[in-house]
Each structure stands twice: as structure tokens, then as C-alpha cells.
PDB file with one MODEL, atoms N, CA, C and O in Angstrom:
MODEL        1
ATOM      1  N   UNK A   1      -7.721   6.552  -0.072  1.00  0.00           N
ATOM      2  CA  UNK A   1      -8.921   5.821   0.295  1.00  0.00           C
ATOM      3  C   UNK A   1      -8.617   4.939   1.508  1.00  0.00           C
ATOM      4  O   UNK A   1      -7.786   4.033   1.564  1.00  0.00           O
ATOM      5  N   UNK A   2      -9.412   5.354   2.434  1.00  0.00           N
ATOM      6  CA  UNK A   2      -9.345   4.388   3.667  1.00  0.00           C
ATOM      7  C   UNK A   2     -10.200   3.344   4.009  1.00  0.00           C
ATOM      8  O   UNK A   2     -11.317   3.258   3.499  1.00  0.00           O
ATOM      9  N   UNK A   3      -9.782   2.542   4.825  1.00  0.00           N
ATOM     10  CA  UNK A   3     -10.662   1.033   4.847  1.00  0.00           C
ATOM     11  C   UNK A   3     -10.717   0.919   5.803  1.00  0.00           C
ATOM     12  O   UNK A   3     -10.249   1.881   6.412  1.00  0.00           O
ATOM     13  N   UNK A   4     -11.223  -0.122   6.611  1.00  0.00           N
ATOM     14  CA  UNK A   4     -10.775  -0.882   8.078  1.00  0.00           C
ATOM     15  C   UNK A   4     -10.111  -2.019   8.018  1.00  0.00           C
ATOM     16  O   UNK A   4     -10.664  -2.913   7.378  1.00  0.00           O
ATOM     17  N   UNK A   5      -8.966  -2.278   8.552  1.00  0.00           N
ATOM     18  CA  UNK A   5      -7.864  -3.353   8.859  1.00  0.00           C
ATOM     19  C   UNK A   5      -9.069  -4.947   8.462  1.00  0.00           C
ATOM     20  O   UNK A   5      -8.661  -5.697   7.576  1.00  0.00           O
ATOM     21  N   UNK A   6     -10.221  -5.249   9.048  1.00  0.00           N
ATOM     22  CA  UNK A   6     -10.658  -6.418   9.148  1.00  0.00           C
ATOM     23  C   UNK A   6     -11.290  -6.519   7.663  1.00  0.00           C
ATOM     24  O   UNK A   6     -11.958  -7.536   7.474  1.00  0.00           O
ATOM     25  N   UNK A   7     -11.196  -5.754   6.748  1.00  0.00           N
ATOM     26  CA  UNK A   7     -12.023  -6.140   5.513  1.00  0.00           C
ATOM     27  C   UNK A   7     -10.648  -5.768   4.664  1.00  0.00           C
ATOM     28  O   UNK A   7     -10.851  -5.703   3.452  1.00  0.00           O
ATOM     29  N   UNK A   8      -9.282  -5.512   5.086  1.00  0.00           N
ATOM     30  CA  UNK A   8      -8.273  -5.160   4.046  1.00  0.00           C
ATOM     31  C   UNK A   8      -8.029  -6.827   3.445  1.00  0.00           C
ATOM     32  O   UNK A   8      -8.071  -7.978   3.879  1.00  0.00           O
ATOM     33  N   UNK A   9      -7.695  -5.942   1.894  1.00  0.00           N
ATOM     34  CA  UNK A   9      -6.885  -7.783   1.252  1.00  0.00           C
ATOM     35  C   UNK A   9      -5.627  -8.147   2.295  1.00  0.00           C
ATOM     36  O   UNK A   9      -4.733  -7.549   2.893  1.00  0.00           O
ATOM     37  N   UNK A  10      -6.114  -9.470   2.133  1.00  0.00           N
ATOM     38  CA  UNK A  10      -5.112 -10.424   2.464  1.00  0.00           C
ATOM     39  C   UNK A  10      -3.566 -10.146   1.259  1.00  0.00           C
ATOM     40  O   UNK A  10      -3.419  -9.878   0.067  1.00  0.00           O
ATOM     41  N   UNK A  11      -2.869 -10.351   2.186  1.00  0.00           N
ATOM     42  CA  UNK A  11      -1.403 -10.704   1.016  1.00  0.00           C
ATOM     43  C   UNK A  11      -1.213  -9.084   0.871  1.00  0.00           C
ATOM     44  O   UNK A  11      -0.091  -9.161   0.371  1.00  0.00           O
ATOM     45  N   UNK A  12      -1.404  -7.999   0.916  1.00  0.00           N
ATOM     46  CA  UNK A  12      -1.474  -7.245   0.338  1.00  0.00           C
ATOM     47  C   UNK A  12      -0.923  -5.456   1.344  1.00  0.00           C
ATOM     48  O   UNK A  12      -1.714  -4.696   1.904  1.00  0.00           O
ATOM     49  N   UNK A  13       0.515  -5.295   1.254  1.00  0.00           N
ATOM     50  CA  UNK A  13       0.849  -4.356   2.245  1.00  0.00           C
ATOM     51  C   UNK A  13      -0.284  -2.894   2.568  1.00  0.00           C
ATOM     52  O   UNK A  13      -0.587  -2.049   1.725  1.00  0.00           O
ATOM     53  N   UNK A  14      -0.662  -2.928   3.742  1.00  0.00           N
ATOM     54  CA  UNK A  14      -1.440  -1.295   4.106  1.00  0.00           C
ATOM     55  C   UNK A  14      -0.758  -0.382   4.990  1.00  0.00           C
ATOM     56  O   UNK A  14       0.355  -0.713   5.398  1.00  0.00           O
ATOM     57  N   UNK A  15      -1.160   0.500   5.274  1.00  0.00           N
ATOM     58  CA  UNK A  15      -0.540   1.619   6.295  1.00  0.00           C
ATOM     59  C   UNK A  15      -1.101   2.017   7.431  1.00  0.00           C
ATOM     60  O   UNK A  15      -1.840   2.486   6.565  1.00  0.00           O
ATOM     61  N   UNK A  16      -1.434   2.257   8.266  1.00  0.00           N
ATOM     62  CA  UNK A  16      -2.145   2.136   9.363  1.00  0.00           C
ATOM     63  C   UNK A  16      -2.569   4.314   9.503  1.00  0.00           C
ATOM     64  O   UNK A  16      -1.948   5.213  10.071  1.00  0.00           O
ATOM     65  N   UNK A  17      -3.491   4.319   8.913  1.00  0.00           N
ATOM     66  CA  UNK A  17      -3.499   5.786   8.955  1.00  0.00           C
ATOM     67  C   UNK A  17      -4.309   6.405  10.318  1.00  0.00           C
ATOM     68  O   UNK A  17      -4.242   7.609  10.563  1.00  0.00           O
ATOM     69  N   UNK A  18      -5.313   5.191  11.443  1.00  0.00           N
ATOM     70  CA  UNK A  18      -5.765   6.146  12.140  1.00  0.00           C
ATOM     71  C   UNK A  18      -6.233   4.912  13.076  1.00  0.00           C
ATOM     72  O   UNK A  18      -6.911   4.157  12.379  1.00  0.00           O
ATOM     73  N   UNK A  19      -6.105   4.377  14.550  1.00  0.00           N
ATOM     74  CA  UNK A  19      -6.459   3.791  15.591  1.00  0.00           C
ATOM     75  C   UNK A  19      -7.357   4.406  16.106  1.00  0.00           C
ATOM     76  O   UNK A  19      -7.297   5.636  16.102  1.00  0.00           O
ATOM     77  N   UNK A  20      -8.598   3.649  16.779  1.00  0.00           N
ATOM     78  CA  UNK A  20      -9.858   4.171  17.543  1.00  0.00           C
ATOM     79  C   UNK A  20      -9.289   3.612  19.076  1.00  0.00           C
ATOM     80  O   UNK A  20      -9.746   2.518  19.406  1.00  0.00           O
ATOM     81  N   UNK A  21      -8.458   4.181  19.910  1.00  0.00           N
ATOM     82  CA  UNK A  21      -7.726   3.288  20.478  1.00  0.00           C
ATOM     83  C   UNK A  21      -9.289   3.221  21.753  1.00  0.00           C
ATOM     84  O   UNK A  21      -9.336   2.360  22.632  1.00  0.00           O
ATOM     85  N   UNK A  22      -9.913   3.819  21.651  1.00  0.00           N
ATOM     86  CA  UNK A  22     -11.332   4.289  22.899  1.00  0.00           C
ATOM     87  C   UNK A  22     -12.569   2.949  22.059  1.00  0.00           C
ATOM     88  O   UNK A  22     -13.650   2.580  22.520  1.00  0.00           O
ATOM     89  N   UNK A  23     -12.044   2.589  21.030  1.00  0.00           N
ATOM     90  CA  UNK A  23     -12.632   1.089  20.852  1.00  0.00           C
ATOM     91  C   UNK A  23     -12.042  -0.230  21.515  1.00  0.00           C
ATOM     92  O   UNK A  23     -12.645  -1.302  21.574  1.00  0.00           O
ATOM     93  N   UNK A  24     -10.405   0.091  22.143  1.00  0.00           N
ATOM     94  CA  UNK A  24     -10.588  -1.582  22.517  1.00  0.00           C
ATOM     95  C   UNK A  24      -9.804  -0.867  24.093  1.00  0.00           C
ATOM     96  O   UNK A  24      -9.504   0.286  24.400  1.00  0.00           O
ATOM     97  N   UNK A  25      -9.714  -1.870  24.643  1.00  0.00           N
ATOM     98  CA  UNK A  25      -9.489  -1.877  26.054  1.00  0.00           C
ATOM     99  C   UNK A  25      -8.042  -1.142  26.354  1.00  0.00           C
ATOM    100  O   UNK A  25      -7.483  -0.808  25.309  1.00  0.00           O
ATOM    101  N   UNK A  26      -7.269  -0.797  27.637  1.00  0.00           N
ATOM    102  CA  UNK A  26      -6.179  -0.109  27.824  1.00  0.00           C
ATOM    103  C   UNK A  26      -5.357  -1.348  27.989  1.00  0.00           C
ATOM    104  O   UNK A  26      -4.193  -1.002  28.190  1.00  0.00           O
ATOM    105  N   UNK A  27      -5.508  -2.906  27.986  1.00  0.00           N
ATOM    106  CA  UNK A  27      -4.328  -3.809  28.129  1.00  0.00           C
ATOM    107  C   UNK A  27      -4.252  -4.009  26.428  1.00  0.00           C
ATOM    108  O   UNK A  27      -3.158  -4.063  25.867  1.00  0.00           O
ATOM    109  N   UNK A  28      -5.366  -4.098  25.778  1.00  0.00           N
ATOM    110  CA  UNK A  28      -5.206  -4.771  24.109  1.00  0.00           C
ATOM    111  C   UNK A  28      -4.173  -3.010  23.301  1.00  0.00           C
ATOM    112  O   UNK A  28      -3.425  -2.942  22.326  1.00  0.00           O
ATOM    113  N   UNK A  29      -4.580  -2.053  24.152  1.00  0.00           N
ATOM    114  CA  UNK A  29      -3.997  -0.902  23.297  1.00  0.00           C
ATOM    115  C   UNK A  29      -2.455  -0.972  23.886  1.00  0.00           C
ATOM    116  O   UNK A  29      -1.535  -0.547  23.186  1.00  0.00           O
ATOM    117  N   UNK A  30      -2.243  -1.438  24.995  1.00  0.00           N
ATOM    118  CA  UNK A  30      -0.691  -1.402  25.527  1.00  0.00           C
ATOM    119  C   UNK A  30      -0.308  -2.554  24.509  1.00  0.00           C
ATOM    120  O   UNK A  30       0.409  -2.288  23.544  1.00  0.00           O
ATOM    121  N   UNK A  31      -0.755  -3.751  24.711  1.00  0.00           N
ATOM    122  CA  UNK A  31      -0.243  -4.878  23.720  1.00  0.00           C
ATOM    123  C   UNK A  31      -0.285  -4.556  22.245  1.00  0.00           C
ATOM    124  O   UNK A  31       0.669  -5.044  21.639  1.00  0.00           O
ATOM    125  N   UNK A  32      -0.991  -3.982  21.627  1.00  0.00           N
ATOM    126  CA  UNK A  32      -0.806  -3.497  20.372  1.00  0.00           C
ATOM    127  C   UNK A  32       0.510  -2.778  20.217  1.00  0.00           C
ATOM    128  O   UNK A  32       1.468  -3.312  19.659  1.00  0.00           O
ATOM    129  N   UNK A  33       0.543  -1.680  20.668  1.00  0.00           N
ATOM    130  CA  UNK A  33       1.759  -0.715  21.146  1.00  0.00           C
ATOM    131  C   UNK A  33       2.747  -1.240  20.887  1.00  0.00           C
ATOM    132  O   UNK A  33       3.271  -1.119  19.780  1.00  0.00           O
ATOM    133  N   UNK A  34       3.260  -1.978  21.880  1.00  0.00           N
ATOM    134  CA  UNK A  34       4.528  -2.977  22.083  1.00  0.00           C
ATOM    135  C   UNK A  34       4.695  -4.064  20.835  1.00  0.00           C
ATOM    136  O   UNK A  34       5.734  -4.723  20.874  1.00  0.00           O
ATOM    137  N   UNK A  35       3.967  -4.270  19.957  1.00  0.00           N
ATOM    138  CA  UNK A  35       4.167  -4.849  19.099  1.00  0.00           C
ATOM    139  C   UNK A  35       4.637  -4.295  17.553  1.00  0.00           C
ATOM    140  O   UNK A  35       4.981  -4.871  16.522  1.00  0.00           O
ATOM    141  N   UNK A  36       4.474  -2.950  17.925  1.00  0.00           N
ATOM    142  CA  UNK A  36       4.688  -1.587  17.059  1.00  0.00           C
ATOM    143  C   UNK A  36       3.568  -1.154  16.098  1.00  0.00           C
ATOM    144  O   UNK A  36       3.835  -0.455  15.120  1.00  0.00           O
ATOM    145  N   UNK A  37       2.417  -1.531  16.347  1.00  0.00           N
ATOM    146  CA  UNK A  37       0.900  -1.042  15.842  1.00  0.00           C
ATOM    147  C   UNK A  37       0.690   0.019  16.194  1.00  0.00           C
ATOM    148  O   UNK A  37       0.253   0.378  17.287  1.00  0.00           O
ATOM    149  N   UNK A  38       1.029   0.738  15.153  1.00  0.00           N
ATOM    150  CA  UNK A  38       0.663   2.645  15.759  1.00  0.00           C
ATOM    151  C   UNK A  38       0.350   3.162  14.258  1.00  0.00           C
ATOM    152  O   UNK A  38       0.551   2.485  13.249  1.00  0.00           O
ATOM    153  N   UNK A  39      -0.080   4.237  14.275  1.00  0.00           N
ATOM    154  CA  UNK A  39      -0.116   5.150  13.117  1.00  0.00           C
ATOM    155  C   UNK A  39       0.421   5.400  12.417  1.00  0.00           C
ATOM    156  O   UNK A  39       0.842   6.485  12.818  1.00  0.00           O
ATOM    157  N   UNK A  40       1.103   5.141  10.916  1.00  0.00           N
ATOM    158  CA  UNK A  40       2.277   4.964  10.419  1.00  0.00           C
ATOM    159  C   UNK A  40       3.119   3.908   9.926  1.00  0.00           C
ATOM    160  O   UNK A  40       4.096   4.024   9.186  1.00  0.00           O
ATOM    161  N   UNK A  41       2.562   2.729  10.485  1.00  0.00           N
ATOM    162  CA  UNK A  41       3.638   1.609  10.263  1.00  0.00           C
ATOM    163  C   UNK A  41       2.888   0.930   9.314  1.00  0.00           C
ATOM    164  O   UNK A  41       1.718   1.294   9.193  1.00  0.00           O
ATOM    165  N   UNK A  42       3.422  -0.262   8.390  1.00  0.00           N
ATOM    166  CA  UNK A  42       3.273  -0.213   7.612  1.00  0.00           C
ATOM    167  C   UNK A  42       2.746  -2.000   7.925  1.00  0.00           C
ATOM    168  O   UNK A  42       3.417  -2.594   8.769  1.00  0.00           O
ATOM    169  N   UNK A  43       1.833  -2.614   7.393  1.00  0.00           N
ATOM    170  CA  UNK A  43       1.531  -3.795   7.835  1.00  0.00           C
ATOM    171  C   UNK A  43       1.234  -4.770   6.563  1.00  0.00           C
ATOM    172  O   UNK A  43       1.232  -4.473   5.368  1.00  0.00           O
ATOM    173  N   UNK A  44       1.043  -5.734   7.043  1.00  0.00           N
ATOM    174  CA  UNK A  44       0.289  -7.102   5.845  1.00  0.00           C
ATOM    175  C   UNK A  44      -0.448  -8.257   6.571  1.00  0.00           C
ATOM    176  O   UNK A  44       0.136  -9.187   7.128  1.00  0.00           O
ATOM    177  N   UNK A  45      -2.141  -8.062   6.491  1.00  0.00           N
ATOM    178  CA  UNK A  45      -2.883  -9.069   6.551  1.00  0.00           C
ATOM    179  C   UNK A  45      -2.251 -10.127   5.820  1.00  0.00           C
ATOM    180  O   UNK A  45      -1.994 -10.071   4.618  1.00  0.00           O
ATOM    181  N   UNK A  46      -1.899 -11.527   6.922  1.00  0.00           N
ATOM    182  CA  UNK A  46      -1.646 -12.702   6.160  1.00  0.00           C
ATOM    183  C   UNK A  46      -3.107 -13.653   5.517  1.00  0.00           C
ATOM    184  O   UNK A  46      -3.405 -13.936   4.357  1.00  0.00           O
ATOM    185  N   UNK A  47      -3.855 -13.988   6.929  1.00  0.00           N
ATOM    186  CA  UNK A  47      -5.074 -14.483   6.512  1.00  0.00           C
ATOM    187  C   UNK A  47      -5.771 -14.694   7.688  1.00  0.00           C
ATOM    188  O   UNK A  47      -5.221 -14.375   8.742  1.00  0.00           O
ATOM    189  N   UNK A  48      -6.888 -15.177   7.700  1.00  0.00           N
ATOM    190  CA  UNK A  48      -8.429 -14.398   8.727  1.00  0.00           C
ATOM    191  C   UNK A  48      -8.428 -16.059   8.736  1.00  0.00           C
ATOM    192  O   UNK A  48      -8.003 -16.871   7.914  1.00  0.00           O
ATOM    193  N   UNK A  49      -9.214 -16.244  10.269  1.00  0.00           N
ATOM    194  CA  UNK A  49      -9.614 -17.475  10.778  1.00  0.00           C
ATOM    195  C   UNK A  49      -9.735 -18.796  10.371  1.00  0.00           C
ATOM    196  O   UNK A  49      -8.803 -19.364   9.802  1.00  0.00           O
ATOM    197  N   UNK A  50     -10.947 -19.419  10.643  1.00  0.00           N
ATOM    198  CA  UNK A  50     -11.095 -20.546   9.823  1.00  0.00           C
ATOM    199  C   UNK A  50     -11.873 -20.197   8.813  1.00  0.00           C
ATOM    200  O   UNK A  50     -11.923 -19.034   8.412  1.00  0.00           O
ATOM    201  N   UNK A  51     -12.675 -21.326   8.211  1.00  0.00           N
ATOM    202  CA  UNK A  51     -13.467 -21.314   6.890  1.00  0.00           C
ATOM    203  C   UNK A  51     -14.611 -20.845   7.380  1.00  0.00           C
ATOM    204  O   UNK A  51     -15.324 -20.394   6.484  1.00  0.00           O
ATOM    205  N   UNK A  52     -15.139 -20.760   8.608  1.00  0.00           N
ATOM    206  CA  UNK A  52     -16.122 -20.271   8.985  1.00  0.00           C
ATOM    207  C   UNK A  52     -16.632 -18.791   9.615  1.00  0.00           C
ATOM    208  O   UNK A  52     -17.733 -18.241   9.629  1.00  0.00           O
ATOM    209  N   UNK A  53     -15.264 -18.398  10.145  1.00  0.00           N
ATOM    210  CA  UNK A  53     -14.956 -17.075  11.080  1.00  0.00           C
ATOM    211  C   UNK A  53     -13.924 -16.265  10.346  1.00  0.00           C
ATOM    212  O   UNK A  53     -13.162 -16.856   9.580  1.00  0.00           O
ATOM    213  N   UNK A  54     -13.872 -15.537  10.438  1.00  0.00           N
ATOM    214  CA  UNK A  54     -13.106 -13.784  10.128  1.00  0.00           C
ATOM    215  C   UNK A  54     -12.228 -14.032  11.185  1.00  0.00           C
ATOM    216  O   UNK A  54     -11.059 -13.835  10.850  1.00  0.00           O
ATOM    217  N   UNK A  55     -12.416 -14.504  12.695  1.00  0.00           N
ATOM    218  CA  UNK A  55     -11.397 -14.038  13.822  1.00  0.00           C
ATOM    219  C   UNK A  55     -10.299 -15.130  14.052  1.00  0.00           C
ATOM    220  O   UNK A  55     -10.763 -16.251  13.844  1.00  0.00           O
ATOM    221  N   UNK A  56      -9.364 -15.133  14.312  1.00  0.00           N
ATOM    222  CA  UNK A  56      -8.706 -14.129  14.342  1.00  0.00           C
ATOM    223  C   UNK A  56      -7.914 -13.418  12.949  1.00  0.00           C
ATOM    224  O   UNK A  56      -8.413 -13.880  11.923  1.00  0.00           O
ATOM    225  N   UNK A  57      -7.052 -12.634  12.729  1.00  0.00           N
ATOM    226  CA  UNK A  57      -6.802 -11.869  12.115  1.00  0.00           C
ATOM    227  C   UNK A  57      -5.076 -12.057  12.079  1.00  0.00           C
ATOM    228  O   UNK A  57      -4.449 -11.154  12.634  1.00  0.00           O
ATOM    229  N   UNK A  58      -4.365 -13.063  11.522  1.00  0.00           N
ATOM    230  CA  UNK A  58      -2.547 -12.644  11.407  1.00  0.00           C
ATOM    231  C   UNK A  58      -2.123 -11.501  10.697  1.00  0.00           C
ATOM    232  O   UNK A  58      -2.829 -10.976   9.836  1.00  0.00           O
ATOM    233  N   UNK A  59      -1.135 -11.137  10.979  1.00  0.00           N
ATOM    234  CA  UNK A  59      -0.913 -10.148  10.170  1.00  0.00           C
ATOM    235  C   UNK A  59       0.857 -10.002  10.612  1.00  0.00           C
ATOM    236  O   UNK A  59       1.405 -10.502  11.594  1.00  0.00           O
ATOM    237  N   UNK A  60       1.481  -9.151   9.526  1.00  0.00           N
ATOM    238  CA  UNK A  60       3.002  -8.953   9.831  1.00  0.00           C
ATOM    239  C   UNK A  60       3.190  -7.326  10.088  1.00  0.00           C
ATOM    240  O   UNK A  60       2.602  -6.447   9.458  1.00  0.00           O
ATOM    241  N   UNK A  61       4.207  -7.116  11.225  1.00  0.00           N
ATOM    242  CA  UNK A  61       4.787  -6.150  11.407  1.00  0.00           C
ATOM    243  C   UNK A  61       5.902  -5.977  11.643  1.00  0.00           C
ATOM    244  O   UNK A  61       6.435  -6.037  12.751  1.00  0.00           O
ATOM    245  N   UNK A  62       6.460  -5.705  10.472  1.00  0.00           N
ATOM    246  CA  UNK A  62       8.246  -5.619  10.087  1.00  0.00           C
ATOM    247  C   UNK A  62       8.467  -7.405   9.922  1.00  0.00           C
ATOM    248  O   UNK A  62       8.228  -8.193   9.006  1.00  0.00           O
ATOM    249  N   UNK A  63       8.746  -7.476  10.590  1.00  0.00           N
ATOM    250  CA  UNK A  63       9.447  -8.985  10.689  1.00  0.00           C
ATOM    251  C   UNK A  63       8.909  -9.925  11.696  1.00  0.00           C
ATOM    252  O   UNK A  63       9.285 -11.096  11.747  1.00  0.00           O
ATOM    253  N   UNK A  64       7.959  -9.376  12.564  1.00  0.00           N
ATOM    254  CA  UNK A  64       6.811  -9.894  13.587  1.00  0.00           C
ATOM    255  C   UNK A  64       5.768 -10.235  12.958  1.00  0.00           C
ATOM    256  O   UNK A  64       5.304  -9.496  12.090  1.00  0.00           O
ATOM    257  N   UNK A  65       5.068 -11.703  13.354  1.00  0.00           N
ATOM    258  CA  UNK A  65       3.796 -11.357  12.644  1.00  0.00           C
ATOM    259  C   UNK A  65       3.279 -12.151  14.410  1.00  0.00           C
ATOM    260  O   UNK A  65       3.847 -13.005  15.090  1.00  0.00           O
ATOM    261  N   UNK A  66       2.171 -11.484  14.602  1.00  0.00           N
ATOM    262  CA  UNK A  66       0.650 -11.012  15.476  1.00  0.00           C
ATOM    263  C   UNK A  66      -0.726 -11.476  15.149  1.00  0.00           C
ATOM    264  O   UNK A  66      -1.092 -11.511  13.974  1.00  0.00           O
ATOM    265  N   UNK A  67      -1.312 -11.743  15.880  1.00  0.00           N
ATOM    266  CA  UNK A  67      -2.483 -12.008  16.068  1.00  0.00           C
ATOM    267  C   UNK A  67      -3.474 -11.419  16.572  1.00  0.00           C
ATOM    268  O   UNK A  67      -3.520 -11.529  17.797  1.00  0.00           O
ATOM    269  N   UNK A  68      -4.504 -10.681  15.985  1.00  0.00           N
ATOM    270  CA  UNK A  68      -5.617  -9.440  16.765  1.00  0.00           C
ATOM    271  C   UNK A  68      -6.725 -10.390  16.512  1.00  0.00           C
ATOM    272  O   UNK A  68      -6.662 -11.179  15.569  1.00  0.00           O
ATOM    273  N   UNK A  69      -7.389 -10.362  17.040  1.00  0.00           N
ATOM    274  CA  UNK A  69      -9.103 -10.336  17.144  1.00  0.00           C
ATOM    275  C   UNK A  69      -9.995  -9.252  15.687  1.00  0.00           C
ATOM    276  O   UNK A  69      -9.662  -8.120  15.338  1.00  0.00           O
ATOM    277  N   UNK A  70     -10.888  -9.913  15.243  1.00  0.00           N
ATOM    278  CA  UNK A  70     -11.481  -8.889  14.278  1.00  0.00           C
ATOM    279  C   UNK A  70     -11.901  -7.211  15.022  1.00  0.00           C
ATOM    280  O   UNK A  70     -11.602  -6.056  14.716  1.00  0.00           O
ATOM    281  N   UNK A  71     -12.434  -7.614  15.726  1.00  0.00           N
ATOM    282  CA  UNK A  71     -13.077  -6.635  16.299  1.00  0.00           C
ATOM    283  C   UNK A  71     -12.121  -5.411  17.048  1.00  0.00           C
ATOM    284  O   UNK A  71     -12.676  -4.470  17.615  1.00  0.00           O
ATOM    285  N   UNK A  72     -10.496  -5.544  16.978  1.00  0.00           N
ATOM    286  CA  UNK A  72      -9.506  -4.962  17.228  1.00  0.00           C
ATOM    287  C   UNK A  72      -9.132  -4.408  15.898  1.00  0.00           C
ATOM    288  O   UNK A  72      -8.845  -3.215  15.804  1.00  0.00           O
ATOM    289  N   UNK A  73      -9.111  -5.525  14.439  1.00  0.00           N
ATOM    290  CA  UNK A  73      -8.701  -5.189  13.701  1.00  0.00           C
ATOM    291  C   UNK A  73      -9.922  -3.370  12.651  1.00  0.00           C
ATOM    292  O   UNK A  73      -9.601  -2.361  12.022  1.00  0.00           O
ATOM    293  N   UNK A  74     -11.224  -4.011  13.101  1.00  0.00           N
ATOM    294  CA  UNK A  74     -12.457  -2.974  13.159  1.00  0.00           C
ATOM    295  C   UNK A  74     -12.039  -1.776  13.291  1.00  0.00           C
ATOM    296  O   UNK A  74     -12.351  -0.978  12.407  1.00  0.00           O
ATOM    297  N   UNK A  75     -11.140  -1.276  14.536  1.00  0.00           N
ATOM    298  CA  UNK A  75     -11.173   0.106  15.353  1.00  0.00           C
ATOM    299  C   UNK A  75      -9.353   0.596  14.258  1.00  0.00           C
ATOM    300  O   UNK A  75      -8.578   1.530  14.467  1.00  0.00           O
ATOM    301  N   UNK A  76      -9.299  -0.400  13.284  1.00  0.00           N
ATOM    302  CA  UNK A  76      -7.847   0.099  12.763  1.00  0.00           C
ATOM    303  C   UNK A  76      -8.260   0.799  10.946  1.00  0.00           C
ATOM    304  O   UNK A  76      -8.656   0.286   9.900  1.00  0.00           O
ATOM    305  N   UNK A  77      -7.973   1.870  11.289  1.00  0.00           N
ATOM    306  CA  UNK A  77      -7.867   1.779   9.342  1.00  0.00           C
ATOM    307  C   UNK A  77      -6.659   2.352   8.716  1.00  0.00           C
ATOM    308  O   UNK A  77      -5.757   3.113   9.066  1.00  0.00           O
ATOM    309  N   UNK A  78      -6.971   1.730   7.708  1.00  0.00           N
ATOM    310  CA  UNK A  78      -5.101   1.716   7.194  1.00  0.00           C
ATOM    311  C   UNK A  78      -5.967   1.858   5.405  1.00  0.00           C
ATOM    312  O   UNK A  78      -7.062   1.407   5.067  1.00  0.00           O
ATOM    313  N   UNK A  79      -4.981   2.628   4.603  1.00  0.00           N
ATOM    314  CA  UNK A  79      -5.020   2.876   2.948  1.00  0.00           C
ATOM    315  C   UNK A  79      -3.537   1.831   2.897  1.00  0.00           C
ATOM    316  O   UNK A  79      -2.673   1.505   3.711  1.00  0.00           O
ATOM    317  N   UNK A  80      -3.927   1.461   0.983  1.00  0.00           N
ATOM    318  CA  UNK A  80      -2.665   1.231   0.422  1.00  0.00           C
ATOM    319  C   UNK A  80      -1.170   1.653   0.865  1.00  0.00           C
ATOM    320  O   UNK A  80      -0.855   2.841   0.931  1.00  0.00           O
ATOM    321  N   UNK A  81      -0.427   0.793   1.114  1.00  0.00           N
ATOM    322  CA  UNK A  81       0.841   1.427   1.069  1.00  0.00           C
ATOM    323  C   UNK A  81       1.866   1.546  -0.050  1.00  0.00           C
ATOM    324  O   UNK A  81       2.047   0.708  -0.934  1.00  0.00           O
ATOM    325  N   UNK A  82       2.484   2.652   0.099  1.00  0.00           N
ATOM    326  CA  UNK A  82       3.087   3.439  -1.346  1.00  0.00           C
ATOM    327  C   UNK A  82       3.996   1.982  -1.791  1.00  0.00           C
ATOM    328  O   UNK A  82       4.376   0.947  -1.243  1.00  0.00           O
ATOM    329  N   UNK A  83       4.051   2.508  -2.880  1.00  0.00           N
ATOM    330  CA  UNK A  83       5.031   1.402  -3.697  1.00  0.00           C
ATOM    331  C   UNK A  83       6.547   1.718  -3.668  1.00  0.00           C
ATOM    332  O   UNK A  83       7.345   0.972  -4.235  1.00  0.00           O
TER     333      UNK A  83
ENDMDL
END
């Protein structure tokens, strides 16, 4: 079952099964890239904005944790990751 990155639980490891990379721009898809956000890797929403906003979006990758925009996190969907 697949989701989109901006409505995944918080706290809770996903997998990144498919990027809309023709949803966000060619500098946010190079910067994603380089941070190792690709198809496959394995991630964890920490927690979403303030009390009022969804944006921005922390999250960990490997031992990095990042900061996307919702609307970056939108064009990402990721299922459960295996146990």
C-alpha cells in the first residue's frame, strides 16, 4: 500500500517506492539527490511544521536528517518499510 510522503506517520520508518521528479523543479530534484532521496531508500518523517502548517516536513536519511517543503514531500510516495 502506497501513500504520499506528506500524509506518512510521523516517527514511523517508509520506503520511498516512486518520485514525480516532473513535480518539483531541476535544482530541488538535484538537492534531493545529493541528500540520497531516491527510490529505494529507506526514510523517517520526524515531524511537520508548526501547530498551524504541515510545511515544512523533517525527516531522516540514514543518519542525515533534511528538510523538504510539503509540496516536495506530495510528488514522493513511499509504503511501510519491512521489518
Amino acid at each position: 500500500m502506497t501513500a504520499l510522503l506528506d500524509r506518512a506517520p510521523l516517527g514511523v520508518a517508509v520506503r520511498v517506492t516512486r518520485i514525480d521528479w516532473n513535480a518539483i523543479s531541476v535544482d530541488e530534484g538535484r538537492r534531493l539527490r545529493e541528500f540520497g532521496l531516491m527510490e529505494g531508500c529507506e526514510i523517517v518523517p520526524l515531524h511537520r511544521g508548526s501547530l498551524f502548517s504541515r510545511d515544512p516536513l523533517a525527516l531522516t536519511i540514514g543518519r542525515m536528517k533534511i528538510i523538504i517543503r510539503s509540496r516536495q514531500a506530495a510528488a514522493i510516495e513511499v509504503e511501510p518499510a519491512a521489518a
